[in-house]
C-alpha positions, 0 to 999 in steps of 0.5 A: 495345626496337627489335629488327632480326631476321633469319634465312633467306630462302624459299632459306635464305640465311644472314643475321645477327640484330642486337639493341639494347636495354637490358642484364639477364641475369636468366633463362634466356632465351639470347635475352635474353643475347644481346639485352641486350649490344646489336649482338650481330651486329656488334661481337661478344658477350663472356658472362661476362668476369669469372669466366668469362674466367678459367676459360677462360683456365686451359685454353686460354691466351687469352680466350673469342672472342665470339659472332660471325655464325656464332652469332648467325645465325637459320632461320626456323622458319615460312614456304612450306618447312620449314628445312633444306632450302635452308639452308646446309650447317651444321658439326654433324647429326643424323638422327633415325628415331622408331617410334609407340609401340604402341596410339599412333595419329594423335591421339598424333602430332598432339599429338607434332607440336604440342610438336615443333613448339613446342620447335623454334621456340623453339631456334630463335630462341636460346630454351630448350627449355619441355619443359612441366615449366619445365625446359631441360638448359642445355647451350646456354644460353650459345650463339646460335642457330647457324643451328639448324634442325629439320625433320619429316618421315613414313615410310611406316609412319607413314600405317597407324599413323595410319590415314591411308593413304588420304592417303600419296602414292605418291612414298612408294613403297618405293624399289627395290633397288640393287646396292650395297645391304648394308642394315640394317633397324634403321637404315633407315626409321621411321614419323618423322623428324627432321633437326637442323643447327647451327653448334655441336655443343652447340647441336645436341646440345641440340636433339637432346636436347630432341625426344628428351625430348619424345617421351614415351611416344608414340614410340621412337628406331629409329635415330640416326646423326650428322654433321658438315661444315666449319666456317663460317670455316675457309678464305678462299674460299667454295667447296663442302664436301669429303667424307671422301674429300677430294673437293669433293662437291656442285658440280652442286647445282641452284642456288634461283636457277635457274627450275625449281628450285622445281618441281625440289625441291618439291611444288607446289599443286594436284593431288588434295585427299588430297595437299594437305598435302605443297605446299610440301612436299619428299621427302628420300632418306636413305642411309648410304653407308660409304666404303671409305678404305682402299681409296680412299686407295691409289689415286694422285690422278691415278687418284681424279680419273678415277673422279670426273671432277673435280680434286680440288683444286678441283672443276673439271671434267676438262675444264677451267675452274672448279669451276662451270664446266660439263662438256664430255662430249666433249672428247678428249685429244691421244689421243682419249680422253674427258678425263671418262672414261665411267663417271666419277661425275660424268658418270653422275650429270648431270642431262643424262646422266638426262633431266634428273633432278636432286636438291638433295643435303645431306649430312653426313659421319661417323666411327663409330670404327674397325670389327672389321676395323680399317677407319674406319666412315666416310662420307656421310649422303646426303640429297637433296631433290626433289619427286618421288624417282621423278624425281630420286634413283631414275633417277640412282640406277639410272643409277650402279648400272649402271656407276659408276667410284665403287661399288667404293669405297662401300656404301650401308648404311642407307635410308629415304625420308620425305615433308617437309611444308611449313612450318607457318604461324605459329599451326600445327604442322608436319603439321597440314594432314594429321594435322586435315584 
């Protein structure tokens, strides 16, 4: 059987995974579903059309769509960065904190790290979970890989746990108190934690349910919150995703085609012996940030526009021009006034208003349900990507506390920061590099 694999570049473009080869369905091998239709990637994959097709009809009124690029895409799993860091935004999420459970120490967290890893690299090529006991729930077992992407990282806790303190790098420093800051303690922090993203809900969720299966005795969940973003084909022109607050969220992202973007997002090599285990390696600040909708919603358009600084049609500049073109901070109205007004979020939070600090932000937005007061529980899983937080999130951060038109309307409600080793080479787990040297 000739196979063309595909999957996600060193800066996570999304490519497609095409297969050929003989038919056969026998097993569970959703890889082998996939596969055994033959160009699965580009002519579409119809599973079950006899019975299938009939019990799906019953409730819908039409046949099953066929599997397309958006379940067939693949991440890599191996590779210089973990996925999920340059990978594009995926429509499902979940953000998972683990605690070591007590009396379990560095050899329970690399053998943890090891079937981590294991069951991560097979879901992610469209396998079955293999928790060992030769058992998968099935709840994906029909799905492509759906762009599933799984990535580790460690808390700061996790170092004493493990008795490895003299290797945690001071970038895991606690970060400092903010004003908008209401945290919860249970939901902020942890000694792991897990990020999973995917195209399809059940995929994801499938995932989810395999790593926390896989735990075992050796670690609790501490906290678990869940996301989601647009759909991949759900609007005809590519552009930015939107937050909950209808506003296009994440136009001044530095770009992997930029030349300090590596040096920007991630850890390089080199430097001090302890440390080598985080090149390659990125920093991920993690923040709930509930959005007061209610009271966000009363403000007209026109006033919206002023406290981010951009059209909320389409993301341009107050300025002018396009979504990506640049802000010009000086330009005046006919009145004199600057047309991005000076506590605009998207002002305080550019790079060039913070000495350059920049962070590749990822988010995921929620919706909990509706609060004792009646307002939505709703908002953005904030996370953001550097190679350093003390340089990228921590000053911007700083910067909005002091004036940004935005936090009136925002409240950061969890917290935690966790240093995200590299990729594991193939034959490695991800965090072998710290947990065996």
């Amino acid at each position: 059987m000739s196979r063309k694999k595909n999957g996600l570049g060193e800066n996570g473009a999304a490519v497609r995974r095409d297969e050929a080869g003989p038919g056969g369905t026998d097993g569970v091998s959703r890889r082998k579903l996939i596969g055994g239709a033959g160009a699965a990637g580009a002519a579409g994959l119809v599973l079950g059309a006899a019975g299938g097709a009939g019990g799906y009809a019953a409730t819908r009124g039409e046949a099953p769509a066929p599997l397309t690029s958006v379940g067939s895409t693949e991440a890599v799993f191996h590779g210089k960065h973990q996925a999920g860091i340059t990978t594009p935004l995926q429509a499902r999420g979940h953000l998972v904190a683990f605690d070591l459970a007590a009396g379990a120490g560095r050899k329970e967290a690399a053998a943890l790290m090891r079937r981590w890893s294991a069951v991560a690299e097979r879901l992610m090529v469209g396998e079955p979970a293999d928790t060992g006991q030769g058992h998968d729930t099935g709840v994906a077992l029909d799905a492509g890989p759906s762009s599933l992407s799984v990535t580790f990282g460690f808390g700061r806790t996790f170092f004493s746990r493990t008795g490895l303190t003299g290797r945690r790098p001071a970038a895991l420093d606690p970060l400092p108190a903010f004003s908008s800051d209401h945290l919860d303690a249970k939901r902020s922090e942890g000694d792991l934690w897990v990020q999973i993203g995917a195209d399809d809900a059940l995929v994801a969720f499938h995932a989810l349910r395999a790593l926390q299966k896989e735990a075992g005795p050796a670690a609790r969940v501490r906290w678990q919150m869940n996301g989601f973003n647009r759909s991949p084909g759900v609007t005809d022109r590519p552009m930015t995703t939107r937050n909950l607050m209808g506003q296009v969220d994440g136009t001044n992202n530095p770009k992997p085609a930029e030349s300090d973007f590596g040096e920007r997002i991630f850890v390089p090599a080199g430097g001090s012996s302890a440390y080598a285990w985080m090149a390659g390696g990125s920093y991920a600040v993690v923040r709930r940030i509930r959005m007061l909708l209610d009271d966000w919603e009363e403000l007209t358009v026109e006033r919206q526009e002023q406290v981010i600084g951009r059209r909320k049609s389409d993301g341009a500049p107050l300025s002018g021009g396009a979504e990506d073109t640049a802000m010009d901070l000086d330009k005046a109205g006919p009145d004199g006034k600057l047309l991005i007004p000076g506590n605009a979020h998207a002002r305080i939070s550019a790079p060039e208003q913070n000495g350059g600090a920049a962070m590749l932000r990822r988010p995921f937005s929620y919706h909990d349900g509706i609060a004792e007061d009646g307002t939505p529980d709703a908002g953005l899983l904030f996370i953001c990507w550097q190679a350093d937080p003390f340089k990228g999130f921590i000053p911007v951060q700083r910067k909005l506390d002091r004036g940004d038109a935005l936090s009136p309307f925002i409240r950061h409600e969890a917290s935690g920061l966790f240093a995200v080793p590299g990729g594991a080479a193939s034959g490695e787990y991800v965090g072998q590099r710290l947990l065996e040297a």
